[in-house]
C-alpha positions in Angstrom: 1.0 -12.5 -5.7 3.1 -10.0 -7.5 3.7 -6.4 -6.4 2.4 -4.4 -8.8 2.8 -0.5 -9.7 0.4 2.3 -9.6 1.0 6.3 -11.0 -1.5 8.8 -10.9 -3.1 7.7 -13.8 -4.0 3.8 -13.4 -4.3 4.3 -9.3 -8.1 4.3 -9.3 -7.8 1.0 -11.6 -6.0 -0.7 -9.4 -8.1 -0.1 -5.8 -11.5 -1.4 -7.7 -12.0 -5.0 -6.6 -11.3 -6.6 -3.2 -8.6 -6.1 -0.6 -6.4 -3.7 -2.0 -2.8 -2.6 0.4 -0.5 0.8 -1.1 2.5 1.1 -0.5 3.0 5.0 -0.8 6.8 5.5 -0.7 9.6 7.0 -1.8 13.3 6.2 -3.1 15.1 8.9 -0.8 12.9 7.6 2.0 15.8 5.5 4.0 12.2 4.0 6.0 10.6 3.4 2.8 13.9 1.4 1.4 13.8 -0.9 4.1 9.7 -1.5 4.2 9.8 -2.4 0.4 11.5 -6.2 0.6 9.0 -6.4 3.4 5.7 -5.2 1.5 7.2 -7.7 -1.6 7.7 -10.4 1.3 4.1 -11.0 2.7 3.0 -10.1 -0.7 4.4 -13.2 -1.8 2.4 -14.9 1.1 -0.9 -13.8 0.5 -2.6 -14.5 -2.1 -6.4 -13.0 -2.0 -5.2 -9.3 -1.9 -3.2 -7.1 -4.6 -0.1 -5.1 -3.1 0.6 -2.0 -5.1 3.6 0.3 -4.9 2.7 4.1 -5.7 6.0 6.2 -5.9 5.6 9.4 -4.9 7.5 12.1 -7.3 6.4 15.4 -8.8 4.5 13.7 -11.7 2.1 11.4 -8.8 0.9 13.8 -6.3 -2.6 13.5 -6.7 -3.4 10.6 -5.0 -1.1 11.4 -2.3 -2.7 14.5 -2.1 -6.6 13.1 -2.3 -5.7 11.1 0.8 -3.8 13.2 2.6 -0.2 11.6 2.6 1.7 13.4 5.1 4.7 10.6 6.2 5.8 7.9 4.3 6.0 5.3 4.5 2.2 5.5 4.3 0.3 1.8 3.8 -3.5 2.7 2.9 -5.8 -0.4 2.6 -9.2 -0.5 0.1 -12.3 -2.4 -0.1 -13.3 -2.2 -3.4 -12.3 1.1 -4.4 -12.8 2.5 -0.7 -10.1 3.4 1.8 -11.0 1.3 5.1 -7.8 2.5 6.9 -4.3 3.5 6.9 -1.1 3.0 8.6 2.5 5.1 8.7 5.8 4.0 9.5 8.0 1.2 9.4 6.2 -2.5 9.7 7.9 -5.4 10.1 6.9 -9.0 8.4 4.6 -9.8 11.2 3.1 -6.7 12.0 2.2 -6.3 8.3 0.4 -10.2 8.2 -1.3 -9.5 11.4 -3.1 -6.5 10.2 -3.9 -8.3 6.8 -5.7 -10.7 8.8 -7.8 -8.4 10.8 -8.8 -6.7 7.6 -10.1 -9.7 6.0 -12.1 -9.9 9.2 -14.1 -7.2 8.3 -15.4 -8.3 4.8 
């Protein structure tokens, strides 16, 4: 499935309906640089949940500041519009799948 891109403004959209993963980054995040091929990666793999980038600049801080993002990279996961749990920091490829599967375990 494609990546696709959230702002302030369409964020809420996007987290409605199923699994959702947010990538919560930043372009002088050296971290965040080297996450994104692997968020686009297993985003390619996995079809049955939406991967959304959310850029965080002075015209997005809401979000970031509704749930508290601190340390980005910051990867918050939704279940139909709810957060169900978030992670910070570098993942790598398998790290990322694993935890994928063991939030689909608890639909």
């Amino acid at each position: 499935m494609a990546l696709e891109h959230a702002n302030d403004a369409t964020f809420d959209s996007m987290i409605g309906n199923g699994i959702t993963l947010v990538d919560f980054w930043a372009s002088w995040c050296g971290p965040c640089r080297m996450f994104g091929p692997i968020f686009e990666s297993v985003s390619n793999k996995v079809g049955d949940v939406k991967f959304v980038k959310f850029e965080i600049d002075e015209t997005n801080r809401h979000a970031p500041a509704k749930y508290g993002i601190r340390s980005i990279p910051a990867i918050l996961a939704f279940k139909d519009g709810e957060l169900i749990e978030a992670r910070t920091g570098l993942m790598d490829e398998d790290t990322l799948s694993d935890w994928i599967t063991e939030l689909k375990g608890t639909n």
